[in-house]
C-alpha positions in Angstrom: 23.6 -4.1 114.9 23.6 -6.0 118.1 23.0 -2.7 120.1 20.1 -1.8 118.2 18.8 -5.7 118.6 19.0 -5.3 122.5 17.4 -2.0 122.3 15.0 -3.2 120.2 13.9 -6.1 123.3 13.9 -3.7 125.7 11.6 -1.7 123.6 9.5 -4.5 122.7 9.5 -5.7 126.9 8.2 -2.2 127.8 5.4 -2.0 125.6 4.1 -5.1 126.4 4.4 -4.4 129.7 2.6 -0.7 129.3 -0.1 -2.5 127.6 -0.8 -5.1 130.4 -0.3 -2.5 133.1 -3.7 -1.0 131.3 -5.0 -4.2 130.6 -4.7 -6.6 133.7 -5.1 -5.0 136.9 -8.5 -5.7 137.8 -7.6 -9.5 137.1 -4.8 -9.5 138.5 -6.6 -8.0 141.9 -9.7 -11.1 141.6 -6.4 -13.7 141.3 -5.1 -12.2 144.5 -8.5 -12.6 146.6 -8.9 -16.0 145.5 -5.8 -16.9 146.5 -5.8 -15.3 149.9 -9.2 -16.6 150.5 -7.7 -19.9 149.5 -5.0 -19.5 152.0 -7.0 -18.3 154.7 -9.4 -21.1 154.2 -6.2 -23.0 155.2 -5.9 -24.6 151.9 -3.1 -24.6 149.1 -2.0 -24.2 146.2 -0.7 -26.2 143.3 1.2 -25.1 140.4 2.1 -26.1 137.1 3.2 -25.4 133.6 6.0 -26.4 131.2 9.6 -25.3 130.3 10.2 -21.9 131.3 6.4 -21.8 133.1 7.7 -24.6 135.2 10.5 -22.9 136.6 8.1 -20.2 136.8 5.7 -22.4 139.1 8.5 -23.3 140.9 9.0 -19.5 141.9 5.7 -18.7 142.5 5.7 -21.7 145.2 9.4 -20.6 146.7 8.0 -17.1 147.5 4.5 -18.8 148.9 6.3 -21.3 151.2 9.5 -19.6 151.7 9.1 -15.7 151.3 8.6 -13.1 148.8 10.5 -9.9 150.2 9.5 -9.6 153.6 10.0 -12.8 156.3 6.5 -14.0 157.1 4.8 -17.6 158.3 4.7 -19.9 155.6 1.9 -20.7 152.7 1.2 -24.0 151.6 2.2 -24.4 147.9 3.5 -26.9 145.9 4.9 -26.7 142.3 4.0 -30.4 141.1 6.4 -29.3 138.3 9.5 -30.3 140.4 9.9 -34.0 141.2 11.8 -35.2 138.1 11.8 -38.9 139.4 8.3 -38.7 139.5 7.5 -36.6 136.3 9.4 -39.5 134.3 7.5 -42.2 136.4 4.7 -41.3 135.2 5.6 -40.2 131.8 6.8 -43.4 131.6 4.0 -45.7 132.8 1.1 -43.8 132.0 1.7 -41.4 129.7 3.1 -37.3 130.0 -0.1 -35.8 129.2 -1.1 -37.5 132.7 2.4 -35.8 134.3 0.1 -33.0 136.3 -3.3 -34.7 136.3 -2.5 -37.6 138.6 -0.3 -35.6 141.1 -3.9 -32.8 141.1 -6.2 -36.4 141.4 -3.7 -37.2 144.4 -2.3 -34.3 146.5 -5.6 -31.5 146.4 -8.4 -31.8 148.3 -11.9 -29.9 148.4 -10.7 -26.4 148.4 -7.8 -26.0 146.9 -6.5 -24.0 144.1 -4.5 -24.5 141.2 -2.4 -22.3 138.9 -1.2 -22.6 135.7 1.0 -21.1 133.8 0.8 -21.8 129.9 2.4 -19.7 127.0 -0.6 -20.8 124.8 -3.2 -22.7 126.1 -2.9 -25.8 123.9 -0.1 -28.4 126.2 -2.5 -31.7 126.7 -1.2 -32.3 129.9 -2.2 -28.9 131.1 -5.6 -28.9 129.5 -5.4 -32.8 131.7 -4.6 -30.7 134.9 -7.6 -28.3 134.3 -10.0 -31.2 133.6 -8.9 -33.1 136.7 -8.6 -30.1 138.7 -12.4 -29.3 137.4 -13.8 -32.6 138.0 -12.2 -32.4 141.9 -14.0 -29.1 141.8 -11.2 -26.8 142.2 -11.2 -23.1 141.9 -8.4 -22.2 139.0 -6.3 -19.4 137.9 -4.7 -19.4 134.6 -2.6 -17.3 133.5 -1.9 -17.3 129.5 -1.2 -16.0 126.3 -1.7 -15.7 122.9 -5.2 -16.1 122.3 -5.7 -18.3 126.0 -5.9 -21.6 123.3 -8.3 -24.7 124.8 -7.5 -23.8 128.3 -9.4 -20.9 128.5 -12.4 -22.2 127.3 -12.4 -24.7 130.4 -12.7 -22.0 132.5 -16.1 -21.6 134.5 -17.5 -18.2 135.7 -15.5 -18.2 139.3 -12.5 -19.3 137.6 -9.3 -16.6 136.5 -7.6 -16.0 133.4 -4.5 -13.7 133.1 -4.0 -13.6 129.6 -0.4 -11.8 128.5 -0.8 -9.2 125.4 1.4 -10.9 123.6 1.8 -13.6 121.3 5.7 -14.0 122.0 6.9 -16.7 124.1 9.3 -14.6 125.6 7.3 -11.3 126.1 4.1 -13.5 127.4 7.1 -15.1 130.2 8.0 -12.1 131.1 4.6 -10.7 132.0 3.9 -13.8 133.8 7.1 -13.2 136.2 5.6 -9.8 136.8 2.0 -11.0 137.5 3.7 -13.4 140.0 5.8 -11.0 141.9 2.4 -8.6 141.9 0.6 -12.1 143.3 2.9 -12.5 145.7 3.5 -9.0 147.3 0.2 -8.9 147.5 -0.9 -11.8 148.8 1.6 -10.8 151.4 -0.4 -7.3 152.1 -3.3 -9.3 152.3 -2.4 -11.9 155.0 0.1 -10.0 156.6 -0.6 -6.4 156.9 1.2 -5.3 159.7 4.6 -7.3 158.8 
């Protein structure tokens, strides 16, 4: 019983997987000229999300500033997910949907980009981020799932959404990893060619 349960995710992981290899490529390809143009510009990049898409800004950001496979200069992201003391702060004395929103209205500046990652589409505070993020005029990528929820529909015409085929938290997570480790080897190609 167990055995056939694990098969059974591994299974279920693969398909999804097949189907986004058909389906997001060409996105996923727009996502990583914006973000090297971004980075060339000599801008950065913020990230956010919740739960399991936080930790997953947090390693989108690592292999920016730190390295993906290959050593290489640094890139400027942050993952405004990470500062608990400041997270609670400002749950605390504004209010959580503001969590992302004020840290966006404080720390980007004309040019920069911001990611998010959101299972759904429908977390006020990262429907917030968007808003601020558009009102500062911010390019943004987004990459979702189920059916991309009110975050997609904030989206203007040079913005990016990675949607994941899948309405499964854990399926839709696991795509995102992969679209970040395809971001990130690839942003490496492009800045970096000869390294």
């Amino acid at each position: 019983m167990i055995n056939e349960k694990i098969h059974a995710h591994f299974a279920e992981s693969i398909q999804t997987s097949i189907v986004a290899a058909e389906a997001l490529p060409e996105l996923i390809e727009k996502a990583v000229m914006l973000l090297s143009k971004t980075l060339i510009k000599g801008n950065k990049i913020l990230v956010c999300g919740n739960g399991g898409a936080a930790a997953l800004a947090q390693i989108f950001a690592s292999h920016l500033l730190n390295k993906y496979e290959k050593e290489r200069p640094s890139l400027p992201a942050i993952a405004i997910t990470a500062d608990s003391a400041l997270l609670s702060a400002i749950a605390t004395d504004s209010h959580f949907n503001e969590i992302y929103a004020k840290q966006i209205a404080a720390l980007s500046q004309d040019g920069d980009l911001l990611l998010v990652i959101s299972h759904g589409g429908n977390s006020r505070n990262l429907i917030k981020a968007v808003e601020t993020a558009l009102s500062k005029n911010l390019q943004i990528i987004i990459l979702n799932g189920v059916d991309g929820g009110e975050l997609a529909g904030l989206l203007g015409s040079d913005d990016i959404e990675i949607r994941a085929p899948s309405d499964k938290g854990s399926r839709i997570e696991e795509i995102h990893l992969l679209v970040i480790n395809c971001l990130s080897d690839l942003i490496d190609q492009e800045l970096f060619p000869q390294q």
